[in-house]
N, C-alpha and C positions, 0 to 999 in steps of 0.2 A: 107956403111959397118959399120960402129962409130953405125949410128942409129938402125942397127939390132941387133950390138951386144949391144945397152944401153935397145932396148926392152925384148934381151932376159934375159937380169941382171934382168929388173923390173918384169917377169914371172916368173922367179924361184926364186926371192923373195916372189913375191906373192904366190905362192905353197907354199913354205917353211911356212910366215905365216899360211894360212893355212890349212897345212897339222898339222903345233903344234897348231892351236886351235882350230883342230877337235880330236888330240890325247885329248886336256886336257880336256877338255868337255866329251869324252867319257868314259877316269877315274874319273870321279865323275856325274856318273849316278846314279839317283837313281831307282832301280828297286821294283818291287812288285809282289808278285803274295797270292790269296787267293782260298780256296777251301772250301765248306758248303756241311755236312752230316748230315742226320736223326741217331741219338745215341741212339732211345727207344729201351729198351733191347726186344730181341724177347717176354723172359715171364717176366711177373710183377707181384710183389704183389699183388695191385691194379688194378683197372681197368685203362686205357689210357684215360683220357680227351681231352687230346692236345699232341704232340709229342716232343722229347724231340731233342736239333739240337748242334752241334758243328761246327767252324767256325775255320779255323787257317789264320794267314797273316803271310810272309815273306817280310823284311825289307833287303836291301843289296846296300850299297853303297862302290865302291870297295874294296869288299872284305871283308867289313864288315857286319855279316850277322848276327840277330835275327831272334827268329819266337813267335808269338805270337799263345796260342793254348785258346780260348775262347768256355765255355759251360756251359751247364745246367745241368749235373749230371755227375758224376763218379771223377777219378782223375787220378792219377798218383807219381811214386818217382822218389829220386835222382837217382837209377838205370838205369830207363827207359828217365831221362831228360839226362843223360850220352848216353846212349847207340843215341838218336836224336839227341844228339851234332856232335856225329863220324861220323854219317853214314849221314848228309848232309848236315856238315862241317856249323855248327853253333855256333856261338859263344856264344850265350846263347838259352834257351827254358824258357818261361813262362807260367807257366799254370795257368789260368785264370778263375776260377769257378764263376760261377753267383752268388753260394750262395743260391741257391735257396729251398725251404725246401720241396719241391712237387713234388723231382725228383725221379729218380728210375736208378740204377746201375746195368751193366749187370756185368759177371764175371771179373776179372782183364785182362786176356788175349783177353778178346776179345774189352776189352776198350783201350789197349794199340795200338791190329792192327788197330784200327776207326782213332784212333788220326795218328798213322803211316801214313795209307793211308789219311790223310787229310795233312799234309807234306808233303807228297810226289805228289799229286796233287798240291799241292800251289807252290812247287819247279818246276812242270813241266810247268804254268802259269805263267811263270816272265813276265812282262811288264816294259817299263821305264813311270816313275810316275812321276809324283808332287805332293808335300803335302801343306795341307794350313789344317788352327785349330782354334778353339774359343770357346768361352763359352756363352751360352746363359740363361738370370735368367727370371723366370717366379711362375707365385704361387703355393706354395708350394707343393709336394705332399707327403714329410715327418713329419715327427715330431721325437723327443727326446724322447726314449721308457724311459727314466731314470727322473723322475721327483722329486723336493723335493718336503718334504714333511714338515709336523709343527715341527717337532724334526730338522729338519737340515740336514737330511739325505735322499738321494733319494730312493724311490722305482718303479720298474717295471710298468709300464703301465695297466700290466695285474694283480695287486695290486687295489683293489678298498676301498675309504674308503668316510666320509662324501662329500668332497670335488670333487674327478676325480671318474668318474666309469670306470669301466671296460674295459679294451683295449682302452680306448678312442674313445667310440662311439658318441661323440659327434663332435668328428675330430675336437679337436681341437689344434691350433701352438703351440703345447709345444717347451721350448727349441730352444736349437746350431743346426740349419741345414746349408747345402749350397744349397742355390735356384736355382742351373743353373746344366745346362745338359752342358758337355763338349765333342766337337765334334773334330774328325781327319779326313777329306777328301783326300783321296789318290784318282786321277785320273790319265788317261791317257793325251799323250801329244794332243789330240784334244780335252782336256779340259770336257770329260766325267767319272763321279763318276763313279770308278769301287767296292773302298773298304772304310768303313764307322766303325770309333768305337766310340762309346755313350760310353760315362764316367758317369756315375750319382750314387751317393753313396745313397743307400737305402736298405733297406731285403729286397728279394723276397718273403715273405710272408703271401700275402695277405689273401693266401687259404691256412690258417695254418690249419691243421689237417683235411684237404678234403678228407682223403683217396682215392684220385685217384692221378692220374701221370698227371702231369702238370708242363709246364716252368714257370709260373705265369705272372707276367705282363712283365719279360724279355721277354717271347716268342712272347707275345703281341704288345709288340713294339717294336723287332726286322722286325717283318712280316710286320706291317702298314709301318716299314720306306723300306724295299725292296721291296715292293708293289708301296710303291708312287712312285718307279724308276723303275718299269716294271720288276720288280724282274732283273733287270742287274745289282745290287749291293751284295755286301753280307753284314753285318751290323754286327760288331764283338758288343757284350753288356761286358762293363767291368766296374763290379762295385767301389766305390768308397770307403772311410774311412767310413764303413755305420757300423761299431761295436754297433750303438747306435744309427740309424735310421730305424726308423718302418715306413710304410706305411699308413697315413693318411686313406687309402682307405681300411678295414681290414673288414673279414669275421668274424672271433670271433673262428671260427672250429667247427666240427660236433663232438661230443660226441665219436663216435664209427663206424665203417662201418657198421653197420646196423641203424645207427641213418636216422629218415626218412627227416628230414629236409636236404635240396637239398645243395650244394654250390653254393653260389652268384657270379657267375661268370661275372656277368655284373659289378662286382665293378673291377676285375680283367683285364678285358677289357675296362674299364675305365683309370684306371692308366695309362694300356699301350698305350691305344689311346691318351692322353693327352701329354703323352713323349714323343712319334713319332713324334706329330705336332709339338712340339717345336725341336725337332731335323732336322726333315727335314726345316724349316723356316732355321733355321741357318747352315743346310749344302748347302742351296741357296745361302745364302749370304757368303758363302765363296769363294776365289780365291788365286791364291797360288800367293805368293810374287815374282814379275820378278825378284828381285834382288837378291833375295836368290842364294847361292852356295849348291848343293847338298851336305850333309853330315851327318853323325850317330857315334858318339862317344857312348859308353857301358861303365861304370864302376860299375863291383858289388862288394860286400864288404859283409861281417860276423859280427855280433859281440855276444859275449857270456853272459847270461844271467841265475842267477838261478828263482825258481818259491817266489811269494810272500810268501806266508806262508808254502811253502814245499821249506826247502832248497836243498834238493838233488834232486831237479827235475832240470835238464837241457834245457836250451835256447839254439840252434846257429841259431838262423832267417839268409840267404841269402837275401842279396836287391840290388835295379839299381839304377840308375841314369842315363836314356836314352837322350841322346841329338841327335834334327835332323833339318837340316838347322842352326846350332847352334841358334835355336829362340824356339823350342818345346822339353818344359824339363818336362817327366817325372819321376816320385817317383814309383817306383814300388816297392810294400812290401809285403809280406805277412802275414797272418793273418788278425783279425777285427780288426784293429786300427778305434780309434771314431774321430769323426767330427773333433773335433778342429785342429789336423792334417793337414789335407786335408787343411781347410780354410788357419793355417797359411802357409801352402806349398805355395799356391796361394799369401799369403799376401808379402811373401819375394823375389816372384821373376815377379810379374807381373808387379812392379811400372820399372821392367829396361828394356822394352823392348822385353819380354818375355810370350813366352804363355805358363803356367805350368799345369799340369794333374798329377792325383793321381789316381794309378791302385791300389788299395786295392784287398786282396784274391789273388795275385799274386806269388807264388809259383817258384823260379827259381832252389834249392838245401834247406837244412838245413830243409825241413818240416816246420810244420805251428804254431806260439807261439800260437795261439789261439785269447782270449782276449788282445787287447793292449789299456790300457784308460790314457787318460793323466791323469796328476798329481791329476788337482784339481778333478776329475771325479772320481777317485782311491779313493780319502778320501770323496766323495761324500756318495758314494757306490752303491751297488746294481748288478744286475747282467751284468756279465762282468765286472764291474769294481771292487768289492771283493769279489765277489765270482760266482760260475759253472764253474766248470773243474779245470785246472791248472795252477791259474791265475800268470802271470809272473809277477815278480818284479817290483813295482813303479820305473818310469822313463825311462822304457826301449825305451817306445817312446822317449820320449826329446831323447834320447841319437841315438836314429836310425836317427831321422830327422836332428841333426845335423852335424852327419855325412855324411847324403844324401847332405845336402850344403857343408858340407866343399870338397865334393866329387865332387859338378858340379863345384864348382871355380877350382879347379884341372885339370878338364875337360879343361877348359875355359885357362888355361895354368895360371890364374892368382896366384895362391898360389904358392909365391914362395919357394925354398928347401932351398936357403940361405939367409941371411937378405940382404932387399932392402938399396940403395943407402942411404947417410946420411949426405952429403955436403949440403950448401947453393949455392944458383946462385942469383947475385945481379942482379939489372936491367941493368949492363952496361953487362950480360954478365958472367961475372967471376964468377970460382969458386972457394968456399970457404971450404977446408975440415972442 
């Protein structure tokens, strides 16, 4: 009798464990789901080259829920990122444009239901995921549109003088780039890629002035990297701190849409063929960490800004600071902030343990500052950094990026609100106020 009643103690112990460590485990799942639509508007300007595609992913880890919305033309405001908040209970919306200059926009409303029903798909596809992420460097395929010149001063690529010709037809490594393609693999729990985003800061520019409708080499190596996976992935493209990276691989533009010289599309297909490979190598070699705890912390933040040489133009840029498995930190910003950014985002948080990403063109409220150049690149000069358009105030960068760290220490619980401790402890022990 002793012995049945001590097996059934050690049974409903065992249930008990568990039963709590299938409750805790299943509050920190991480879930996923994504959904890809054709977004070429019925009528174009132009004629259609290639088609134009939008991609969204939902991120949700109890209860905590992003959506990321990636594409090749059109956009969106803070009205319509409001109204995708409420209605599927997200806690933020990112809108994530390629950038790309060869796109073509259908009306407002009918870009707003594309993207809705791309949401709304990805919501009805949830899956429980695993993530795993890295960066892979390979030779170049940008350059530094902003080159100095003998005065001290930079000019545009597209500026020819004794020295550089023209767009850089000689392709050659000007300049601050970052040589790596940064990847996020999101699978399922049998260990199959479902959803894939390419980080790589560059213009989509290749086919500048092609008068036709084209994704450019986003589209290009979107397609080769869900192609290499039997199209069962979707491949979200999200560019990078590219305010000030051009394409190695550049067309030059056609004159006029009656200009009879064709576009070089093989250079376009080039680029993008060369960035799927290195993307897909290194979404091979990824594997999500068993140790990891599932989790997604969010913090966005504001800050106010006027314009460099127009004072009464207004800044309020919205930005992130995305953490998941507390080990993948992204920067998400919007507007073209240049290279060096990006790089040092990387440089302050990879030596701890960490794998960081820089979603440039990232759009969550506040609309888009436009140009953002750092310091030294601002008195450089040249375009985007003094001048086209509206250009904001020197330092706006330094000052978004350092609040983006002071925001993930935050995160990370380690900033503390009141001052830390301030005794000695001797070696026997003791303390010493």
């Amino acid at each position: 009798m002793k012995l049945h009643n001590h097996l059934a103690t050690i049974l409903l112990l065992c249930g008990a464990i568990f039963t709590a460590t299938g409750v805790a485990s299943g509050a920190n799942r991480l879930m996923a789901g994504s959904a890809k639509i054709n977004i070429t508007p019925p009528e174009t300007r132009y004629p259609v080259h290639d088609s134009l595609y939008a991609r969204s992913l939902i991120l949700d880890v109890d209860g905590i829920r992003v959506a990321f919305l990636a594409y090749d033309s059109g956009g969106g405001n803070d009205r319509f990122i409001s109204s995708l908040k409420a209605k599927y209970n997200l806690q933020e919306v990112y809108l994530c444009q390629s950038h790309n200059h060869s796109g073509a926009s259908g009306p407002g409303e009918w870009t707003e239901a594309m993207f809705t029903r791309l949401i709304d798909e990805a919501s009805k596809n949830m899956f429980e995921a695993r993530i795993s992420g890295g960066h892979r460097s390979f030779p170049q395929l940008s350059f530094n549109r902003l080159i100095v010149r003998d005065d001290g001063h930079a000019r545009e690529s597209w500026f020819a003088d004794d020295h550089y010709r023209y767009i850089n037809r000689e392709r050659l490594a000007h300049g601050q780039v970052d040589n790596s393609v940064g990847v996020i693999r999101i699978e399922d729990t049998s260990g199959n890629p479902r959803i894939l985003i390419m980080n790589y800061a560059c213009h989509p520019d290749v086919m500048w002035n092609n008068f036709e409708v084209s994704a450019d080499y986003v589209g290009y190596a979107t397609r080769y990297t869900e192609e290499a996976f039997d199209n069962k992935v979707h491949c979200l493209f999200i560019n990078g701190a590219a305010g000030n990276q051009a394409p190695i691989f550049k067309d030059g533009g056609r004159q006029s849409p009656d200009d009879p010289r064709k576009a070089d599309y093989d250079l376009i297909e080039r680029m993008g063929k060369l960035l799927s490979i290195e993307t897909v190598k290194l979404v091979r070699e990824l594997y999500p960490n068993p140790y990891d705890t599932p989790g997604l912390k969010v913090k966005t933040d504001s800050l106010s800004f006027t314009g460099r040489f127009d004072k009464n133009r207004k800044f309020n840029p919205h930005f992130s600071v995305i953490v998941i498995n507390d080990r993948y930190v992204i920067s998400a910003v919007p507007g073209e902030f240049f290279i060096k950014f990006q790089l040092d985002w990387k440089c302050e948080l990879s030596p701890y343990g960490l794998t960081p990403f820089f979603f440039g063109y990232t759009v969550s409220g506040g609309g888009s500052p436009g140009y953002v150049a750092d310091v030294r690149s601002a008195a450089l000069g040249g375009y985007g950094a003094d001048w086209g358009g509206g250009i904001i105030e020197i330092g706006a960068g330094e000052r978004i990026m350092v609040r983006q760290l002071e925001n993930y220490y935050r995160l990370t619980g380690l900033v503390r609100d009141l001052p830390g401790p301030s005794e000695h402890r001797l070696d026997d022990g003791t303390i010493v106020p």
